[in-house]
C-alpha positions, -999 to +999 in steps of 0.1 A: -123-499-108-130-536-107-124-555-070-116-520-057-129-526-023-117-561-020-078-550-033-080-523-006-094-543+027-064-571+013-038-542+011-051-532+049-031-567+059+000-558+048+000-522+059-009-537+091+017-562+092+043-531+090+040-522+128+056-555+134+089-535+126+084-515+151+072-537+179+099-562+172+124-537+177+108-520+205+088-546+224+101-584+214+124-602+229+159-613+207+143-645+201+129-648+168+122-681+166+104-682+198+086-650+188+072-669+157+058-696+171+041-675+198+027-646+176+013-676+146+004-699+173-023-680+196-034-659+165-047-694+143-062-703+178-085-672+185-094-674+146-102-713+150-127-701+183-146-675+161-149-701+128-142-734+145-140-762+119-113-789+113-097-797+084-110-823+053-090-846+032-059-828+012-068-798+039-045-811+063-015-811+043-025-779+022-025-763+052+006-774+063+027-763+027+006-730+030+017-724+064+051-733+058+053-711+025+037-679+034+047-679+072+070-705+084+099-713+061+095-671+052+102-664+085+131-688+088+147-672+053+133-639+066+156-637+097+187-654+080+188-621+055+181-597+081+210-612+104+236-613+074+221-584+057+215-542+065+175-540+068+171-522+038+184-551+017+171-576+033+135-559+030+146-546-011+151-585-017+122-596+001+099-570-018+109-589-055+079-617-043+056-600-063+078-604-092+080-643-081+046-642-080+032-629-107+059-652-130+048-688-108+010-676-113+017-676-153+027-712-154+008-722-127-026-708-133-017-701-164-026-664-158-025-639-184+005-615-172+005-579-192+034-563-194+019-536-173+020-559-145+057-563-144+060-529-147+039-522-114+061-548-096+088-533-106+081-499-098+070-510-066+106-528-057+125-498-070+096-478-045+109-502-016+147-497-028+140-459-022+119-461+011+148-484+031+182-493+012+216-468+022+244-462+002+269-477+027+250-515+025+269-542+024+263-579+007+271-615+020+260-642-007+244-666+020+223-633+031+217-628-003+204-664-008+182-663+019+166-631+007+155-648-024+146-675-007+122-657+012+109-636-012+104-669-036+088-686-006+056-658-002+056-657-039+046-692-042+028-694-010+009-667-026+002-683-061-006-719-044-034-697-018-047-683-051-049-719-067-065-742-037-091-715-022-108-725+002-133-750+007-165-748-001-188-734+029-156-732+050-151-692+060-119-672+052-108-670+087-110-704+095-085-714+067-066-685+079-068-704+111-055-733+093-024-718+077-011-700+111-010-734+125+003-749+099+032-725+103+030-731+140+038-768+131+070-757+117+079-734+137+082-754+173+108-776+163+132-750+153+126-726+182+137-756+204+168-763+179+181-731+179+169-711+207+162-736+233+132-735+259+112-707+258+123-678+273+105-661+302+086-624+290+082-594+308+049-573+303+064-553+278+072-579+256+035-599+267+023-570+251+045-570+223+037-604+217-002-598+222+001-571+191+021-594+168-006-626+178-038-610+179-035-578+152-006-585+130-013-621+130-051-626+130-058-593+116-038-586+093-027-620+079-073-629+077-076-597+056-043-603+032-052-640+030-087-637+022-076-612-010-056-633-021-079-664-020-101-642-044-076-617-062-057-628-097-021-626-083-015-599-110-035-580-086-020-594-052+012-600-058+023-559-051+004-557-022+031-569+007+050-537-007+029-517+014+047-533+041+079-508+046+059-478+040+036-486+073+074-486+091+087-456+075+057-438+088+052-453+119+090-448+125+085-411+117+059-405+138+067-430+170+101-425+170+109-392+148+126-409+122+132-383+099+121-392+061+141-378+031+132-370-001+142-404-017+119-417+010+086-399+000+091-405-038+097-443-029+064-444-009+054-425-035+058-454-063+051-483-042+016-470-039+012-460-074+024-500-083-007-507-063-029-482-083-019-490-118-028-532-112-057-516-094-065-494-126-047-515-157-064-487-183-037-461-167-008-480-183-026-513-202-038-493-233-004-489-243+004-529-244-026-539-252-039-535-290-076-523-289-102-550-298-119-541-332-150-522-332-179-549-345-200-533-376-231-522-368-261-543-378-284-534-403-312-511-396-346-529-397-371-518-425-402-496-404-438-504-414-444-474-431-414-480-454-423-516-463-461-503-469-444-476-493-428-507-511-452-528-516-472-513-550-437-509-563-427-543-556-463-551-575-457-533-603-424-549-606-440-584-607-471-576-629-444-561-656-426-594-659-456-612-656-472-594-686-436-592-704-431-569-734-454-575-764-442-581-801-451-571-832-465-603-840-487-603-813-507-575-832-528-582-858 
């Protein structure tokens, strides 16, 4: 299975970003904004310390649009949905990024998109749809809006991390560095526009915001980042779905959530839309017409059969040398 190893450690980032569910709602304060900026903020600073480097050139604004795209102005969408929106929609519209994705990355990179690959998104939404949406959900269009938005702003974020790299010699973690102050950037000015000065923090929420900075945020978001850097988006692009399931199950076990069977079957297909763009054979051979099978050469002749050739090839040439006599030639 081809970039097996690398598809898991970037799917660890994701799964690990799922416990921010459970910390937000358990150990941050209601200041979202403010909680942004302080978990993107420390986390780009402690991966600057261990791969300290500045940026070059188009770096500095790259890492600005990056930041903005995959953290900032996803975060900003991101809260709009879940404030106008039940969770589970929010998080079912937020989950169609790897459909953005893998549609930007054909026109962008011009990547070669199977139909397989759709399929795995797809799978994997309907997976997410299972794992979080109620029957009793409600929709608001601006909601709604913002959920696209957000999902069409990782999507891109993704593609454009995919296209730019990183730069030569420079490690992962320090252009992960890059990106969660880029989004840091963007963040500061909104915290103070909407929320005001920052709010004071007890030690619960210190440690709240120590988990979201230092593991969701440097962890997690170096591993996913790095992946993608090196990952066709085909590949990527399902990965944040693994998101929700981490909160399903750490809700089950932390708080005793209680999962149903739509639940299971839903964490169920988001991880097998992870496995088939992990493993295109499972459902690719279907699409995908089989190459023709090139004709075998020809065998080459062995010494002992072109030493069993040669008197015959002689007596071939000393009978047209000769040629047939005539009667005239007698006398």
């Amino acid at each position: 299975m081809k970039n097996s190893a690398l598809l898991v450690r970037t799917a660890l980032g994701p799964a690990i970003g799922g416990t921010l569910f459970y910390v937000a709602a358990h150990y941050l304060p209601p200041t979202p904004y403010w909680d942004g900026f302080l978990r993107v903020l420390p986390a780009g600073l402690l991966l600057l310390a261990i791969r300290p480097a500045l940026p070059r050139g188009s770096w500095w604004w790259k890492s600005l649009v990056l930041g903005m795209l995959n953290m900032g102005l996803f975060t900003v969408f991101l809260l709009i949905s879940a404030q106008r929106l039940p969770g589970g929609v929010a998080a079912t519209l937020n989950s169609t990024s790897s459909l953005v994705a893998i549609a930007v990355a054909s026109v962008v990179l011009k990547e070669k998109i199977r139909p397989h690959h759709y399929i795995a998104c797809v799978v994997g939404v309907i997976g997410v749809a299972l794992l979080v949406l109620r029957s009793s959900a409600s929709l608001d269009a601006i909601g709604v809006l913002a959920g696209v938005g957000s999902a069409s702003s990782m999507g891109i974020g993704s593609v454009l991390a995919r296209k730019w790299g990183r730069p030569e010699g420079v490690h992962s973690l320090t252009t992960a560095g890059w990106t969660l102050l880029g989004a840091a950037v963007f963040l500061l000015p909104l915290a103070f526009l909407f929320e005001g000065a920052p709010p004071s923090f007890s030690g619960k929420e210190l440690f709240g915001l120590a988990w979201a900075a230092f593991v969701v945020g440097a962890l997690g978001f170096a591993l996913f980042l790095s992946g993608v850097q090196r990952l066709p988006v085909s590949q990527s692009a399902p990965l944040p779905l693994m998101n929700p399931v981490t909160a399903a199950i750490l809700g089950w076990v932390a708080v005793g959530e209680r999962l149903t069977l739509p639940q299971l079957l839903g964490g169920v297909l988001v991880c097998a839309a992870i496995v088939l763009v992990a493993n295109p054979n499972l459902l690719g051979r279907f699409f995908t017409k089989p190459e023709p099978e090139p004709e075998p050469e020809p065998e080459p002749e062995t010494e002992t059969e072109t030493a069993a050739t040669e008197p015959e090839r002689g007596e071939v040439a000393a009978a047209a040398t000769d040629g047939p006599k005539t009667a005239g030639s007698t006398s």
